[in-house]
N, C-alpha and C positions, 0 to 999 in steps of 0.2 A: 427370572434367570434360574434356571435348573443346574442341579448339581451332581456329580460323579467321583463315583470315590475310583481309584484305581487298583484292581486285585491284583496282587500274585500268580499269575495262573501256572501255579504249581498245582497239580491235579491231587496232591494229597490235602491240601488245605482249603482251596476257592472256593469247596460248595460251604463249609464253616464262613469264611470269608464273605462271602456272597452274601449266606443270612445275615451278618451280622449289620453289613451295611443295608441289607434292609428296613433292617431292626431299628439300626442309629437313625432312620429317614434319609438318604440319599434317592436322588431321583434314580438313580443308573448306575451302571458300573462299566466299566473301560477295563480289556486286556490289550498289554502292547505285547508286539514281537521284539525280544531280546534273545533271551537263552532258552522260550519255551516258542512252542505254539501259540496265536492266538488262539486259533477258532477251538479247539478238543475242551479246554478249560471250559468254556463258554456254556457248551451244551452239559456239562457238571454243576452250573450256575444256576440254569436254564429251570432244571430241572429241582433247585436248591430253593427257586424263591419263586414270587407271584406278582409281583409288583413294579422288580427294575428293568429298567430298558436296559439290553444289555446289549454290547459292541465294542468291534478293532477301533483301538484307536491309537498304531493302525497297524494295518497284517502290511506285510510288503508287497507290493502289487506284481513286477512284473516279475520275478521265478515264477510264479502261479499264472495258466493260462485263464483268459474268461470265461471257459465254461467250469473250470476246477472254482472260481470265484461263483457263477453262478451259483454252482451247486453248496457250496457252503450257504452263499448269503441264502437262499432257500428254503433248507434245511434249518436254521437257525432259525429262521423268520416263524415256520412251524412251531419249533421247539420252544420259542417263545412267548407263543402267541400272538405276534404281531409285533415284538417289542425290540428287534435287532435293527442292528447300523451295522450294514459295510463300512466301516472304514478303512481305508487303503493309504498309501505313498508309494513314495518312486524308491525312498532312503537314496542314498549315495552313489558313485559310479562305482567306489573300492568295493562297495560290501555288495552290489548287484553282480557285479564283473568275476569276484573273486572269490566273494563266502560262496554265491548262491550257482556261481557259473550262469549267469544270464545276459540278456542284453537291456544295454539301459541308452543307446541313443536318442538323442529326442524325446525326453524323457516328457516334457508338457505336450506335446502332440502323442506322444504315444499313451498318455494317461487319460486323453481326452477320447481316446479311439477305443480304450480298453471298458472304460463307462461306457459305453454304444453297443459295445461287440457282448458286455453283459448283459444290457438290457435286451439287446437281439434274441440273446437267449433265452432270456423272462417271455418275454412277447413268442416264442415260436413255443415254449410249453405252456401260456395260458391261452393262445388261440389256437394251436395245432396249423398253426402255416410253416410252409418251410422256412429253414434257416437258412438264412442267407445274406452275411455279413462279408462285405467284401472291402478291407481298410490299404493304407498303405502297409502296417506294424501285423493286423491281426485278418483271416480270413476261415470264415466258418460256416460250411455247408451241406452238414450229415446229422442231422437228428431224429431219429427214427423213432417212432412211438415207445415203445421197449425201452426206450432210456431218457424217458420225461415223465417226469412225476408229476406232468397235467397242471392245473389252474391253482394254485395258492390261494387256500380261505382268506388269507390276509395280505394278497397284492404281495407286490415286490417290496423289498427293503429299501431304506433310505440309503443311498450312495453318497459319503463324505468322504474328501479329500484333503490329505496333507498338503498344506504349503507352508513354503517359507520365499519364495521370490516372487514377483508380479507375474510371471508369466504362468505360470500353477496355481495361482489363486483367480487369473482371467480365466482359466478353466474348469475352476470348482466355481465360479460365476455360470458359468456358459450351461454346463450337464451336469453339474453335482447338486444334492439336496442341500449338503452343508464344506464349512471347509475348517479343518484342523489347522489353528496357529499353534506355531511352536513355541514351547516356554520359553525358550532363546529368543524372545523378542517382546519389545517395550510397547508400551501402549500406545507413545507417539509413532513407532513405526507400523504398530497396525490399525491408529488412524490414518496416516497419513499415504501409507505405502499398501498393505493387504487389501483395506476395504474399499479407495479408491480402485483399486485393482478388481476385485470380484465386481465393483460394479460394472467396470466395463463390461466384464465374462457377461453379466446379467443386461447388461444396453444389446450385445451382439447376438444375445438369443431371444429378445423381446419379453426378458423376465423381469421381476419383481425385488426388493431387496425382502420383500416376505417369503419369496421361493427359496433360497438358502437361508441355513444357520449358520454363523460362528462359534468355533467351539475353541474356549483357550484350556490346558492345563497349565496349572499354578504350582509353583514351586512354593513352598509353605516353609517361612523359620519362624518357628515357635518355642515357648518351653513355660514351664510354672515358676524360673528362675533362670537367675546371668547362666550358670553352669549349663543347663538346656537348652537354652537360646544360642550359647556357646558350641555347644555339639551341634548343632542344627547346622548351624551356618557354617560349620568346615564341610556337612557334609554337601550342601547344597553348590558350596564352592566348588567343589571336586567334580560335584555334577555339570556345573556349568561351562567348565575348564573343561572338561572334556567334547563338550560340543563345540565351544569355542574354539576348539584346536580344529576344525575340519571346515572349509572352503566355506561349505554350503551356508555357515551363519555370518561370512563378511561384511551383507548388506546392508543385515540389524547396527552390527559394531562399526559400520560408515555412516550410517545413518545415525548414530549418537557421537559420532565423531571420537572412537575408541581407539584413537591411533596408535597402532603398535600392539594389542593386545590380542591381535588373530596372530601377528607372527612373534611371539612370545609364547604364546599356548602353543602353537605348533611345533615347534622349537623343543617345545618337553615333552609333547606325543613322540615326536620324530626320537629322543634320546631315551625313550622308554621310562624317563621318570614320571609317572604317573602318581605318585605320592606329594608329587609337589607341583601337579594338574591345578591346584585352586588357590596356589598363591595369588598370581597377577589378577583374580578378583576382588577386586578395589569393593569398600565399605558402599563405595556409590553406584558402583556397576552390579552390587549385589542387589539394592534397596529398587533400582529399576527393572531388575529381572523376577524379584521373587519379592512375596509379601513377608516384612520381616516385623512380626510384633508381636507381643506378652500375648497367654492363650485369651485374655479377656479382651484383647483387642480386635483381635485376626479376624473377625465376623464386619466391623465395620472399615476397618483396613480393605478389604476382600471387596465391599460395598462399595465403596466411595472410588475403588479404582474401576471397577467393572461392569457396574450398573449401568445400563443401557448403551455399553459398547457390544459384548457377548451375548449369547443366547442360551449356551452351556460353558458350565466351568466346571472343572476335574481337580483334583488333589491326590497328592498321596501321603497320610497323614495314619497315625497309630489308634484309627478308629475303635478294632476291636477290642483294644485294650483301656480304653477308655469311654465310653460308646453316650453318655451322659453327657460327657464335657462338647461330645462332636454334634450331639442333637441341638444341644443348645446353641454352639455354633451357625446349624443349619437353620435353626428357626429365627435365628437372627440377621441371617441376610435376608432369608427370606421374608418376614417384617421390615428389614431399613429397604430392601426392593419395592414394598407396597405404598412405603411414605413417600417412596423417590417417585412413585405413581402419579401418587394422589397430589403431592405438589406441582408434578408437573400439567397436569388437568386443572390443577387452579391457575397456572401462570395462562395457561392456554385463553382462559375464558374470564379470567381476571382484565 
């Protein structure tokens, strides 16, 4: 299981950032789209470090056409050396519709069409054929020598996929390398619900469950005391009270049978009280959404829930400021992952 720290990508800090989690040993690092850019941070990273895989996780896919996509995941993939992920989502209909002024209908076929119409692009600049993409959502047929930057030393990037419902994760099965689960969601719903799902996506295109990765971020409450673990977990509340308030994460909160608590959160999005987003997160709705334990635990906590469900996990945790306590962290999963190995090769042949 490989690990991610999650930056800031504030361009005055990431490339400091960036080292550092290098430094601490994280396999990678993840920029999300909020208030910044993904991708500009990225190539400040790029350039910061040698060692991490760096990637959106995730840029918001449909305001950006697929050649603006191509062209980034491209460029990175250079800039990296090989070491970038696309990663993409649909995000919501409000903030498609409304922040970005775009169109989000059909948002799983459209996301499934927008992977195609990117890779069209890869493929018509590393063979020099015409483009020639013709979907329901996307159609693209002018690529003139003059505006292809030709064959990538290092191939195309890996293309992962947000989901959070079955029909977006049968997608990220189908044509995506991997698929982003959201931290708004429990372990039983993505055994039960995500992964049977990508498998379909991977039965419908004759793939493999080794042709995707699963990537979860973790919401992390921690502290060296009550008082730390105390602040942690209001903040983690407010974070999850906030997703919680919006349509898209119902499935997770029926699927645990959290009855009442989508329109309860919504209820205080809708009156603007946002200071009291992370009340209705119950001690038990927290301990299944996020890992909640003393900093000497957090490493087998971390383990014991995710070992051999995920393939990458991500956090965002006060690395730089303590960069010792998060090494040791990392090598600690990373050893109870080798025993969880090696015991399971013994049961096998035992």
């Amino acid at each position: 299981m490989r690990v991610h720290a999650i930056l800031d990508p504030n361009l005055a800090t990431v490339a400091n950032d960036a080292r550092a989690a290098e430094a601490v040993g994280f396999d990678g690092a993840w920029t999300t789209e909020t208030a910044h850019d993904p991708f500009l941070p990225l190539a400040i990273a790029a350039a910061a470090t040698t060692k991490l895989t760096l990637g959106t996780a995730v840029a918001v896919a449909f305001p950006r056409s697929p050649t603006h996509l191509a062209m980034l995941g491209d460029d990175l993939q250079r800039a990296t050396d090989g070491k970038f992920i696309l990663g993409i989502g649909s995000q919501v209909r409000a903030h498609v519709e409304r922040r970005f002024s775009a169109s989000f209908d059909h948002p799983a076929a459209r996301m499934r069409e927008l992977v195609l119409a990117i890779r069209a692009v890869w493929d018509s600049w590393r063979d020099g054929t015409p483009l020639d993409f013709a979907g329901e959502f996307y159609r693209l047929s002018l690529m003139l020598p003059f505006f292809s930057p030709g064959t990538n030393p290092f191939g195309p990037p890996p293309v992962f996929i947000a989901a959070v419902g079955g029909r977006m994760a049968e997608v990220a099965g189908e044509v995506a390398d991997g698929v982003f689960v959201h931290g708004f969601s429990t372990t039983g719903y993505l055994r039960e619900v995500t992964v049977p799902a990508v498998e379909r996506g991977l039965a419908l295109a004759g793939r493999s469950r080794a042709d995707v990765e699963i990537c979860r971020p973790v919401f992390v409450v921690t502290g060296r005391d009550d008082a730390e673990l105390k602040t942690a977990a209001q903040t983690v509340r407010n974070r999850l009270g906030f997703y919680g308030s919006t349509s898209a994460y119902k499935a997770v909160m029926d699927h645990e049978g959290w009855d009442g608590l989508g329109v309860e959160l919504a209820a205080l999005a809708r009156a603007g009280r946002w200071a009291e987003i992370g009340g209705p997160i119950t001690d038990d709705v927290l301990d299944a959404l996020a890992i909640v334990a003393p900093l000497d635990g957090v490493a087998e906590a971390i383990s014991n829930r995710f070992e051999g469900l995920v393939d990458r996990l991500s956090f965002n945790v006060p690395f730089s400021r303590d960069p010792q306590t998060w090494t040791t962290v990392l090598d600690t999963i990373r050893a109870l992952g080798r025993e969880d190995v090696g015991q399971g090769r013994e049961a096998e042949t035992g």
